[in-house]
N, CA, C and O of each residue as an XYZ file, in Angstrom:
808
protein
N     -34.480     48.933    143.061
C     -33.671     48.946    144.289
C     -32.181     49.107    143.957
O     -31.475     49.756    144.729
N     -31.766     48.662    143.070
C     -30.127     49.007    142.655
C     -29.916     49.680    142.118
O     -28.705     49.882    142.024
N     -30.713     50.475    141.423
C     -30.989     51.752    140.868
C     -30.544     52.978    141.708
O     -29.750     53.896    141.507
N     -31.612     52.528    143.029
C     -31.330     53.884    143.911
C     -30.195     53.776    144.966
O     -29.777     54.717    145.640
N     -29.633     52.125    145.023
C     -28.215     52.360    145.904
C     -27.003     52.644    144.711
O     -25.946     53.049    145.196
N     -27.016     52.511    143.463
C     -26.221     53.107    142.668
C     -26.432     54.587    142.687
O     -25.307     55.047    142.881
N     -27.348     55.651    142.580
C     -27.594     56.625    142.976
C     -27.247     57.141    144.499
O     -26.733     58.258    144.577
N     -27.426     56.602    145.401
C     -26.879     56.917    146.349
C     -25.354     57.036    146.437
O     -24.775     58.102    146.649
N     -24.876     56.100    146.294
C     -23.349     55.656    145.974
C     -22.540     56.688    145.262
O     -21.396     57.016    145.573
N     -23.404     57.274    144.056
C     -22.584     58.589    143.666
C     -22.658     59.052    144.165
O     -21.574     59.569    144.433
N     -24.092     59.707    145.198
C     -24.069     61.076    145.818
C     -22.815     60.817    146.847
O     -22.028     61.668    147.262
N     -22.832     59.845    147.056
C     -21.999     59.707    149.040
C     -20.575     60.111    148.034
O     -19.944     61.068    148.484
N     -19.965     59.447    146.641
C     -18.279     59.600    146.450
C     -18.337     61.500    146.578
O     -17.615     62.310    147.158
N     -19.747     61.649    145.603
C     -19.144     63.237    145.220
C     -19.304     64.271    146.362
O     -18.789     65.389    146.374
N     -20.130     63.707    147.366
C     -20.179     64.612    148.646
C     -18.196     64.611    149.316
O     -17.633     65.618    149.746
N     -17.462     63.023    149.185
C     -16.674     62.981    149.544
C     -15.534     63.811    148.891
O     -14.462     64.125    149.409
N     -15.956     64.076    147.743
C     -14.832     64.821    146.507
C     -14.139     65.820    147.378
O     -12.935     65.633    147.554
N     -14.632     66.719    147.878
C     -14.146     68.094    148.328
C     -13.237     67.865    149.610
O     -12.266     68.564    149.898
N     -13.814     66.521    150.506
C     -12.811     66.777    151.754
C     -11.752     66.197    151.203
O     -10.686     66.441    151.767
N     -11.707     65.228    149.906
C     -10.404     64.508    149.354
C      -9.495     65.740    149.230
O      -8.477     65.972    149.882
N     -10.086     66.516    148.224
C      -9.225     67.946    147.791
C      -8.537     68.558    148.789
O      -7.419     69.033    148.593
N      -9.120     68.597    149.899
C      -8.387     69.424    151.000
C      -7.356     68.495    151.553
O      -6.373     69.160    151.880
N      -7.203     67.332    151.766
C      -6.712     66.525    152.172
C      -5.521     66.109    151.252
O      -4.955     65.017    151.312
N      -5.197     67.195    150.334
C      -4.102     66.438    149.224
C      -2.425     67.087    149.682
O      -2.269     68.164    150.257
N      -1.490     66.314    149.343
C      -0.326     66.453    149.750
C       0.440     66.608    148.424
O       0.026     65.929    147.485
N       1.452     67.373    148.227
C       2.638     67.285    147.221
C       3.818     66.504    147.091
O       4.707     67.156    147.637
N       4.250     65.509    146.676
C       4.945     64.413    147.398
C       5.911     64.933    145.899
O       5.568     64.979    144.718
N       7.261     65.282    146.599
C       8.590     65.330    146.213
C       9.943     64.413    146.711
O      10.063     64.440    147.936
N      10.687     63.837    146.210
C      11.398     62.468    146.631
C      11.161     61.507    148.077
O      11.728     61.241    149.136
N       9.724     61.155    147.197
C       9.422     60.322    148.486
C       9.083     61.111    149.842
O       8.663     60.479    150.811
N       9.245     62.303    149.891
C       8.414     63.054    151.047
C       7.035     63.935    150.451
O       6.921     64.496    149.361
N       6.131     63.846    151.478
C       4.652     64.484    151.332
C       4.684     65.596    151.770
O       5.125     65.768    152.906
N       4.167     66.819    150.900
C       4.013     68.208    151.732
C       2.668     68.736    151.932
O       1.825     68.796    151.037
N       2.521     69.062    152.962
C       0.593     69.013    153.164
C       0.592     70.657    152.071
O       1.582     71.351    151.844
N      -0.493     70.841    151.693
C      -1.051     71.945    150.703
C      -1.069     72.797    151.559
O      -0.919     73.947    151.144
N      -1.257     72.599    153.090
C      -1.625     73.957    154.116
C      -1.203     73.763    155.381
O      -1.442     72.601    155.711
N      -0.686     74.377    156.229
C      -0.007     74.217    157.290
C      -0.318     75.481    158.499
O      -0.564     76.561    157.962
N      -0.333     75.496    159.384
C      -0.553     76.566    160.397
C       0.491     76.826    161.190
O       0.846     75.928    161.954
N       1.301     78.260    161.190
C       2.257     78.830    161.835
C       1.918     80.555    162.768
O       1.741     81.688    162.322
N       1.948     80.060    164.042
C       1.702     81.805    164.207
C       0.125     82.124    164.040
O      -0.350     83.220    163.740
N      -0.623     80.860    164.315
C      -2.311     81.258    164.070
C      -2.660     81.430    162.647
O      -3.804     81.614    162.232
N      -1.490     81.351    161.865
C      -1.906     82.053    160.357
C      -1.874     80.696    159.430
O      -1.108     79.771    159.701
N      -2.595     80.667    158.534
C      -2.898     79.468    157.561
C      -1.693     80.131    156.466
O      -1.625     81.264    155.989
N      -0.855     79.025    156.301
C       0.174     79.319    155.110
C       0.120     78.245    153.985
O       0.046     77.082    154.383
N       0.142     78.420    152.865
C      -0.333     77.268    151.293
C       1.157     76.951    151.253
O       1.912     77.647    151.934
N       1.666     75.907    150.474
C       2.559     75.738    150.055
C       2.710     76.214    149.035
O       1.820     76.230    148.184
N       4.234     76.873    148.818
C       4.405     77.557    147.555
C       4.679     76.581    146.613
O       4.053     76.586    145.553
N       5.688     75.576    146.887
C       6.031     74.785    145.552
C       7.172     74.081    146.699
O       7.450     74.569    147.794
N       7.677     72.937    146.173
C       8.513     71.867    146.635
C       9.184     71.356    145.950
O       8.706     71.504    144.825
N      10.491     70.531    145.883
C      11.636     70.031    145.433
C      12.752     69.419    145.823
O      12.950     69.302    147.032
N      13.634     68.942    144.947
C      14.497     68.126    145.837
C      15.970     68.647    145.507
O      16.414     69.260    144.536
N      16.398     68.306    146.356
C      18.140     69.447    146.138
C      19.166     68.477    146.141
O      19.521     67.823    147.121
N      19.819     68.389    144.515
C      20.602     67.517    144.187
C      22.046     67.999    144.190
O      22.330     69.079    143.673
N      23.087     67.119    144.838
C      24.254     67.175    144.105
C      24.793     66.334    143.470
O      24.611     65.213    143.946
N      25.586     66.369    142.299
C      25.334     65.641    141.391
C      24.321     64.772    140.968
O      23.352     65.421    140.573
N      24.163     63.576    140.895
C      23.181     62.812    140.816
C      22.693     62.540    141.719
O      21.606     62.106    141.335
N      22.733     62.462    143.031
C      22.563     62.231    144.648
C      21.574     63.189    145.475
O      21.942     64.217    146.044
N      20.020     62.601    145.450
C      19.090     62.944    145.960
C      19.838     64.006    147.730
O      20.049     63.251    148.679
N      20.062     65.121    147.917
C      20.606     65.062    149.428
C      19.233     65.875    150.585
O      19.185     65.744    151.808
N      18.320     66.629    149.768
C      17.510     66.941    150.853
C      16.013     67.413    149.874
O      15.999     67.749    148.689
N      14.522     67.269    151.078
C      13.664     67.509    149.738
C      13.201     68.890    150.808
O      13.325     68.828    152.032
N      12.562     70.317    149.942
C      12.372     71.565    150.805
C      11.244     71.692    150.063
O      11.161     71.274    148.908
N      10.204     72.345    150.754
C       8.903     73.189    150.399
C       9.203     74.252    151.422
O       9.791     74.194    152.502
N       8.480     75.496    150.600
C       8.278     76.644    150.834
C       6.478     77.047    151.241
O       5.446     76.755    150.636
N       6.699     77.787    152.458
C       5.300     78.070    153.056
C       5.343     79.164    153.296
O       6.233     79.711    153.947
N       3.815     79.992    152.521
C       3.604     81.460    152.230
C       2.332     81.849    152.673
O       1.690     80.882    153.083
N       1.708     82.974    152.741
C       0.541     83.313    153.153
C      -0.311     83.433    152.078
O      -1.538     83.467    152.177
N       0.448     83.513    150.834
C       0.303     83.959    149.192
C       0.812     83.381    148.402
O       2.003     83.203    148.659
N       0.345     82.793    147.122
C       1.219     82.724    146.102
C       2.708     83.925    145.383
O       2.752     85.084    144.972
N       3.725     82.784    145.572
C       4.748     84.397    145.121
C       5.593     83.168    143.900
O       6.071     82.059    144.140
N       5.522     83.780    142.858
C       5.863     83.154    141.911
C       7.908     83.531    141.085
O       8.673     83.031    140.260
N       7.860     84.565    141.942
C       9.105     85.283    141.728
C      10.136     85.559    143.595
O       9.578     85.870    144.647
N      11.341     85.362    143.448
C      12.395     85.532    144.351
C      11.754     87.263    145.104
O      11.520     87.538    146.281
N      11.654     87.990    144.061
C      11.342     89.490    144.616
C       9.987     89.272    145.890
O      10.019     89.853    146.975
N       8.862     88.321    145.460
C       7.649     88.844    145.904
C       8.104     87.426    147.436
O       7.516     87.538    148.511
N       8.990     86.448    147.254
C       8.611     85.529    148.233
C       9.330     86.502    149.681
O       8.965     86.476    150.856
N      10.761     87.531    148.858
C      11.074     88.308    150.073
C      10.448     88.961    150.186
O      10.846     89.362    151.280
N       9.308     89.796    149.884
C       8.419     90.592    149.868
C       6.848     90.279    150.936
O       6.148     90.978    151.669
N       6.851     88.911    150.515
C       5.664     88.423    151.324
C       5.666     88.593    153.021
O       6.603     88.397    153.795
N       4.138     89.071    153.341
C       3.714     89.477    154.224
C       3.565     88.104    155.003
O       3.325     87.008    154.496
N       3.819     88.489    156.775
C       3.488     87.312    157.405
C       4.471     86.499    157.923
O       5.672     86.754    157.844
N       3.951     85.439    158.499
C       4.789     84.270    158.960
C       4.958     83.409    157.669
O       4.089     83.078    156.863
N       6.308     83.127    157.673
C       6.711     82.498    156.543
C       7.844     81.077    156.942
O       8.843     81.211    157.650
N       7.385     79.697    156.278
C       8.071     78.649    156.584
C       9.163     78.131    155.502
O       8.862     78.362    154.330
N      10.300     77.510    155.719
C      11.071     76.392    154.589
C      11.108     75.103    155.441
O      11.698     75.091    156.521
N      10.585     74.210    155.034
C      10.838     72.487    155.867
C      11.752     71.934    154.829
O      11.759     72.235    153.636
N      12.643     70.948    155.546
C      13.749     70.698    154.930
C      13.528     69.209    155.570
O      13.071     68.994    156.692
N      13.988     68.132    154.530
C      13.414     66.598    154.912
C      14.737     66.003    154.557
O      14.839     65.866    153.338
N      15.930     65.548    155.324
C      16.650     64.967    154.807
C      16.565     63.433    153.837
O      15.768     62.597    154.262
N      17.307     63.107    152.665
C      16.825     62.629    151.797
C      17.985     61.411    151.737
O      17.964     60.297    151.215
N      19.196     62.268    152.652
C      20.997     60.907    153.003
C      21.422     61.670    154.008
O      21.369     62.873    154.269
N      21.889     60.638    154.560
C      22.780     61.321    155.679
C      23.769     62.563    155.556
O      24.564     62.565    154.616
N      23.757     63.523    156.378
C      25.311     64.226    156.289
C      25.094     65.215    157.621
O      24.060     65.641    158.137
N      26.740     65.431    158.018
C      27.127     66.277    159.119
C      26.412     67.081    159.136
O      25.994     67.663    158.135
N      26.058     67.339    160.434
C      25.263     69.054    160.853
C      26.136     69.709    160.746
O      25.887     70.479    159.819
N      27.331     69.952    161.252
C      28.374     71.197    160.809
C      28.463     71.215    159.554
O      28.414     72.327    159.029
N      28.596     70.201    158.812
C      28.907     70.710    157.528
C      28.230     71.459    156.469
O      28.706     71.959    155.449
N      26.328     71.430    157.162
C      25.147     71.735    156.571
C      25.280     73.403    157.391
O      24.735     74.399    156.914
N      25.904     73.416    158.360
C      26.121     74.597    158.705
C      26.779     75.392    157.725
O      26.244     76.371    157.204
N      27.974     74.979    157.453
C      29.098     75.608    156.820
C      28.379     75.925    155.297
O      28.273     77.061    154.834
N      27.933     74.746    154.657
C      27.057     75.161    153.479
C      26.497     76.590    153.568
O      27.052     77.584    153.100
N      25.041     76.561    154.387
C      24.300     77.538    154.481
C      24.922     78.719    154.517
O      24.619     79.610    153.724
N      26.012     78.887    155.589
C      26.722     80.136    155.654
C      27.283     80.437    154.698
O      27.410     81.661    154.675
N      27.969     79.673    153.335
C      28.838     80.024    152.211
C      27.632     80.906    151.300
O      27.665     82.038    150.817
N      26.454     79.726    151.306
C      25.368     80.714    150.318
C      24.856     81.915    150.985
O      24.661     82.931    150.318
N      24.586     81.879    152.441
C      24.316     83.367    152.559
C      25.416     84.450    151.978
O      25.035     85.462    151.389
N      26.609     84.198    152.160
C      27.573     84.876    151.684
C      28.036     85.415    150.201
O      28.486     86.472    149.759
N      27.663     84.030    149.629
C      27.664     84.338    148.043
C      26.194     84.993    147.503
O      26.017     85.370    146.344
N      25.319     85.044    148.431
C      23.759     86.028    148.158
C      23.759     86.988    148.754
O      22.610     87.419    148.648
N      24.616     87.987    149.654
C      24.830     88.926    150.187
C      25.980     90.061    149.903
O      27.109     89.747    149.527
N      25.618     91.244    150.097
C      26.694     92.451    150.182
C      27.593     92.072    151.299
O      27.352     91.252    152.185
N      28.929     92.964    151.092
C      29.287     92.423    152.381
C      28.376     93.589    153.420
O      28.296     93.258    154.602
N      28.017     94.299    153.200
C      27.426     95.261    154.285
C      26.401     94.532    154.912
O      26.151     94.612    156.115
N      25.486     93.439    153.670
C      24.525     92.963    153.752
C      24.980     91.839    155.141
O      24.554     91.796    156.295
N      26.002     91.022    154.432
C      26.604     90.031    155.267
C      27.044     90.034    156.777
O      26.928     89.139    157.614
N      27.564     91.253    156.885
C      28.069     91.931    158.427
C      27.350     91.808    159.097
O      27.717     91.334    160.172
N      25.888     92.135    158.936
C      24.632     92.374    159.487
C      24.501     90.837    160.114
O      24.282     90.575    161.297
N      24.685     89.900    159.043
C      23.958     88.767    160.045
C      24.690     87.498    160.667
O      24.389     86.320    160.857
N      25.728     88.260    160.876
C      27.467     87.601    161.845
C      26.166     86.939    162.808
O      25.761     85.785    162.670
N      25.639     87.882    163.755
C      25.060     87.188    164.989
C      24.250     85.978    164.754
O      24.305     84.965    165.451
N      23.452     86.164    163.666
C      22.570     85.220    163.778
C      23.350     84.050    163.208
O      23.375     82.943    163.746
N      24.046     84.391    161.975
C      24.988     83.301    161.739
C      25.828     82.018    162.209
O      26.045     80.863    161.843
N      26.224     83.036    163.390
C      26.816     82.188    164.839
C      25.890     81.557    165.204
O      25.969     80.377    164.862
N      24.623     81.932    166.017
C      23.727     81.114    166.537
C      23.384     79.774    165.371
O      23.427     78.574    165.643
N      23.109     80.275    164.285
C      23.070     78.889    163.203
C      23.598     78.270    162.965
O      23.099     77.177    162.699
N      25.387     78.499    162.837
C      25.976     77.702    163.558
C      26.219     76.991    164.563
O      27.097     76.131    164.502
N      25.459     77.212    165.745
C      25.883     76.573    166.923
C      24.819     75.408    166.899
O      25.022     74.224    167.170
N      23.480     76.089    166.461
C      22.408     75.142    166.495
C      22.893     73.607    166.035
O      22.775     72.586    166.712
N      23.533     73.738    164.557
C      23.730     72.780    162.865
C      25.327     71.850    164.102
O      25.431     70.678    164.464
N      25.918     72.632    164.274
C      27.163     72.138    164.932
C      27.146     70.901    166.040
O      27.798     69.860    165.971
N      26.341     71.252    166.941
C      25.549     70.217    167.802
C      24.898     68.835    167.529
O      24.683     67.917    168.320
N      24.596     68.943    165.959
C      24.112     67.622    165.678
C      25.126     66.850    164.608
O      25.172     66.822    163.378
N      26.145     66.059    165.968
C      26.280     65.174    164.897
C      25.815     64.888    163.359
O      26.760     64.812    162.575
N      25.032     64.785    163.021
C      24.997     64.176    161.933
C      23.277     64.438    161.942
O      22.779     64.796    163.010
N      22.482     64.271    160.863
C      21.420     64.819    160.279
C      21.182     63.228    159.386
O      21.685     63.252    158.262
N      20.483     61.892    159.771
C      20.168     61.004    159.295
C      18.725     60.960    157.997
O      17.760     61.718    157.899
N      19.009     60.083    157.385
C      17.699     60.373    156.079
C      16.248     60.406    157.117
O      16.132     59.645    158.077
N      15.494     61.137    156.835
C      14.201     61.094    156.863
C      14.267     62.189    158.233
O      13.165     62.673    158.490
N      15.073     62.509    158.875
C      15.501     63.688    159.953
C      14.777     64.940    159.398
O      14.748     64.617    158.211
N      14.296     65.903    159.441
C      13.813     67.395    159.299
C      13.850     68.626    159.905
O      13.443     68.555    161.065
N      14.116     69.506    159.634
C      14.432     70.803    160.249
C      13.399     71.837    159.201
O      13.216     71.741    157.987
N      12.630     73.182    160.537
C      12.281     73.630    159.568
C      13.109     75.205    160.310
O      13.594     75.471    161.409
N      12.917     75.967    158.997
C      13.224     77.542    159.271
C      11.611     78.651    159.109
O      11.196     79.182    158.078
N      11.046     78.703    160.401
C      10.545     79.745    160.842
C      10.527     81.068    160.652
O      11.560     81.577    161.088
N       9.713     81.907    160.137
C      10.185     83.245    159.992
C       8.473     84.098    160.926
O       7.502     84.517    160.296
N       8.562     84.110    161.896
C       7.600     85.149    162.454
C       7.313     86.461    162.837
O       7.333     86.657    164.052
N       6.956     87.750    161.855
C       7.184     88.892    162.168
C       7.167     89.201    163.855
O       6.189     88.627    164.336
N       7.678     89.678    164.533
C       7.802     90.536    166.039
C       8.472     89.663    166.584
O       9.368     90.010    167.354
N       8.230     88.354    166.343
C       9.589     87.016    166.965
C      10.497     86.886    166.403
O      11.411     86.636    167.189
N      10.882     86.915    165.223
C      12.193     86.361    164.831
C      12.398     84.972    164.100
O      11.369     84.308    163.975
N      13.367     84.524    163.684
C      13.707     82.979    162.970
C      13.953     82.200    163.680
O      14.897     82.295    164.464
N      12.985     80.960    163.590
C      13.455     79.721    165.040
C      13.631     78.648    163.656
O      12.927     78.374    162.683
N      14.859     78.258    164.119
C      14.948     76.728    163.762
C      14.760     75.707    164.493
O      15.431     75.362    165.465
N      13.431     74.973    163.838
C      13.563     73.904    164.711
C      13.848     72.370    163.955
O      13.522     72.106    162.797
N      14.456     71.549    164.797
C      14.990     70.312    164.353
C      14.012     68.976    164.579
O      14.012     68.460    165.696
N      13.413     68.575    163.816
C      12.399     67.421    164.156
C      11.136     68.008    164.693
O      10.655     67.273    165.556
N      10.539     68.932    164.502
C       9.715     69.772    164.748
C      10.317     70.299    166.794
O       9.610     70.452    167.791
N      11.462     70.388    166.664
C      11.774     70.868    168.097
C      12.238     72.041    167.958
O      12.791     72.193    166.869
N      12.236     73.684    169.177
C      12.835     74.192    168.879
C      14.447     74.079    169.582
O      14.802     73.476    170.595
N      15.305     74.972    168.540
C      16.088     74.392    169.153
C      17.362     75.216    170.198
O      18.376     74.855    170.797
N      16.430     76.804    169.937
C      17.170     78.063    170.433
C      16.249     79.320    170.472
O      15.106     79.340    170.015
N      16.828     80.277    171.019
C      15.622     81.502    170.924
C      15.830     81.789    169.435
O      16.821     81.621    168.723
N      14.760     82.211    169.204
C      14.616     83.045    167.654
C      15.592     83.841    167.585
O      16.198     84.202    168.594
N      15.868     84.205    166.479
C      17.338     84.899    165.517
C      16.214     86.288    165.437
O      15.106     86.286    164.902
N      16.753     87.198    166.000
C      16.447     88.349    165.782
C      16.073     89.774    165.035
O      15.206     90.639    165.159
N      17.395     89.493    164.059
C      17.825     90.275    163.090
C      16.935     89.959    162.292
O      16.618     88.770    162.259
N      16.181     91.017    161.306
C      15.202     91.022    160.793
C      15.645     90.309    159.518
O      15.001     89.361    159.067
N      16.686     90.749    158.979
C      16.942     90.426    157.584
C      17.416     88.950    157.828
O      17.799     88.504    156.747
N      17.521     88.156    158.682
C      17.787     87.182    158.795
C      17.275     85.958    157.833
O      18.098     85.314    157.183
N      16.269     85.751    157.792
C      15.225     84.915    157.093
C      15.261     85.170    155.286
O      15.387     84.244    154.485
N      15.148     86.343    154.982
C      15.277     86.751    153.718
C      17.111     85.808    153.230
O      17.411     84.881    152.477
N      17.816     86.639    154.086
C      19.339     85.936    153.552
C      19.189     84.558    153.483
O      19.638     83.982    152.491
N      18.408     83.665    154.725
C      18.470     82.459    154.457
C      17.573     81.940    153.030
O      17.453     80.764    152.684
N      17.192     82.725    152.565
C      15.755     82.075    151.875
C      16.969     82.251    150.204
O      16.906     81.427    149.292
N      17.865     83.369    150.184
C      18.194     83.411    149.041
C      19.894     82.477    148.780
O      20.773     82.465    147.919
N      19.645     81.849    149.999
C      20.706     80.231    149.741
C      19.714     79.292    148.290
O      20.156     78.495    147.463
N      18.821     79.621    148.407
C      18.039     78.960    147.132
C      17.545     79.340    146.059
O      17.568     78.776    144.965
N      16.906     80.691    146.474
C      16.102     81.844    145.628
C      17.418     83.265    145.058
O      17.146     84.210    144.318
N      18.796     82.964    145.702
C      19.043     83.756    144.844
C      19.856     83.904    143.908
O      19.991     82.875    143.247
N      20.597     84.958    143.495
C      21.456     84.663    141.804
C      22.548     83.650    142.008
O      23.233     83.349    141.031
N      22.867     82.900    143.579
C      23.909     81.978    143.347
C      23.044     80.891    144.069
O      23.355     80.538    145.206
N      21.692     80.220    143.262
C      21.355     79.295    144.208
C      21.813     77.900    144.356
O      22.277     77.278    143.400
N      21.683     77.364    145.623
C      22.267     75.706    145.777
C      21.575     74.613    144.406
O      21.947     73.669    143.709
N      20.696     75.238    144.550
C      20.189     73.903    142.902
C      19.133     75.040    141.957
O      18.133     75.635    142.359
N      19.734     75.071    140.671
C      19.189     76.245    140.367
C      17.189     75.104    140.080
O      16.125     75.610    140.437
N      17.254     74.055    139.593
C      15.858     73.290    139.990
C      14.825     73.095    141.338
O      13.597     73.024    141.391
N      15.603     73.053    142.131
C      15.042     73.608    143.447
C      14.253     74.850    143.474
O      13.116     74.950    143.934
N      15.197     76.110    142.757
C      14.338     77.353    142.895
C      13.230     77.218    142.389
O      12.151     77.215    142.982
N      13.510     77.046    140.764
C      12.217     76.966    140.077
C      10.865     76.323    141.043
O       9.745     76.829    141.115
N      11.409     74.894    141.835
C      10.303     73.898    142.006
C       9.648     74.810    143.394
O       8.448     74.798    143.667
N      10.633     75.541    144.143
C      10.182     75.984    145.026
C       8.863     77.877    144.587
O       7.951     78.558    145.055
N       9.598     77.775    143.660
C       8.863     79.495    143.376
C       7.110     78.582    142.627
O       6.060     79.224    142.586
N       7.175     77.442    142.253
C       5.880     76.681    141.375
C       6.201     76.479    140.461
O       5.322     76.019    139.731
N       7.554     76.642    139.844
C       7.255     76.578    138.435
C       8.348     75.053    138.085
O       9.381     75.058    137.415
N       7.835     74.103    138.638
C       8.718     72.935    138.445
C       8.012     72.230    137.158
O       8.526     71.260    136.600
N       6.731     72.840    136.724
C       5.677     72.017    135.838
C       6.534     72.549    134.285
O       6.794     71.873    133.290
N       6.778     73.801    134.531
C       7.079     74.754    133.541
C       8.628     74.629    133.110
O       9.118     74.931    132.022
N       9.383     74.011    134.449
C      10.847     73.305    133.731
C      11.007     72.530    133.164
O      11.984     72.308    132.449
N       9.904     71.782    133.363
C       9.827     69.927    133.151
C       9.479     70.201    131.532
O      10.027     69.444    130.731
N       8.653     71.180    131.049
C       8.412     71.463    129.964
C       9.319     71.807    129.460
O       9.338     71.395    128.300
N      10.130     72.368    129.707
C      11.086     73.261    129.032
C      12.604     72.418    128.480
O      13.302     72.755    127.523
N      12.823     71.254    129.411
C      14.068     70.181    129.139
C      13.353     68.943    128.171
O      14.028     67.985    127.795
């Protein structure tokens, strides 16, 4: 008799094995990122996650959501689909000033021809970031990218304006992190997957 409820007992953990697996999260400074998320009807994986330091000072943790694995800056602008960044504040700081950030790196990741292009949406991202006082720890915003709609930011899973239009919009925002002048060059790595492969490398 204890034979066969020990036998049972395995079958029931290892039947349970697989819904555990699906059920697993990536947890980067103290925030959890689900493995899979749904945007636009479309199932998107997480690409990779991280936390964005200045100086020593934990200030925000971001995962990247793809339809695909993209292991390189070229293929994540490249990727097909609805595409997400969630952003988890990690300390307090000004919404304008998180404005003003973003806009410097689009700028330092852009032509100016490139840059001209996304005055409009710029403004609107500004107006959105400007509005909030202040952006408290554990607060979140994500950036939306839906082909035929456009870029919605929303704040606390709210939206918080019509979608940003301009196509190239989303790409410029994405290379505030991913590109040759990014905000934490560890972030990129953690966000492209390869945070296993830095950790090795220091």
């Amino acid at each position: 008799m204890i034979r066969r409820l020990a036998v049972l007992t395995l079958a029931a953990a290892s039947l349970a094995l697989p819904c555990t697996a699906f059920a697993e999260a990536t947890e980067v400074g103290g925030v959890k990122y689900e493995d899979a998320v749904q945007l636009a009807n479309t199932r998107l994986q997480l690409n990779g996650a991280g936390v964005r330091y200045k100086a020593i000072f934990k200030v925000y943790a971001a995962g990247l959501y793809l339809t695909g694995k993209a292991a390189t800056p070229e293929a994540v602008l490249a990727a097909p689909g609805p595409r997400r960044l969630h952003i988890v504040m990690l300390r307090e700081i000004d919404g304008n000033e998180l404005g003003k950030l973003f806009t410097k790196g689009m700028e330092q990741n852009s032509s100016r021809t490139e840059f001209s292009k996304l005055i409009p949406g710029i403004i609107k991202m500004s107006e959105i970031f400007s509005q909030r006082r202040k952006l408290a720890s554990g607060e979140s915003f994500s950036i939306d990218m839906v082909p035929g709609t456009g870029v919605s930011i929303l704040v606390n899973g709210k939206p918080t304006a019509e979608p940003i239009k301009e196509p190239e919009f989303f790409n410029a925002m994405m290379k505030i992190w991913l590109g040759k002048s990014p905000a934490d060059a560890r972030l990129k790595d953690a966000l492209l997957g390869q945070a296993r492969m830095q950790e090795q490398h220091n």
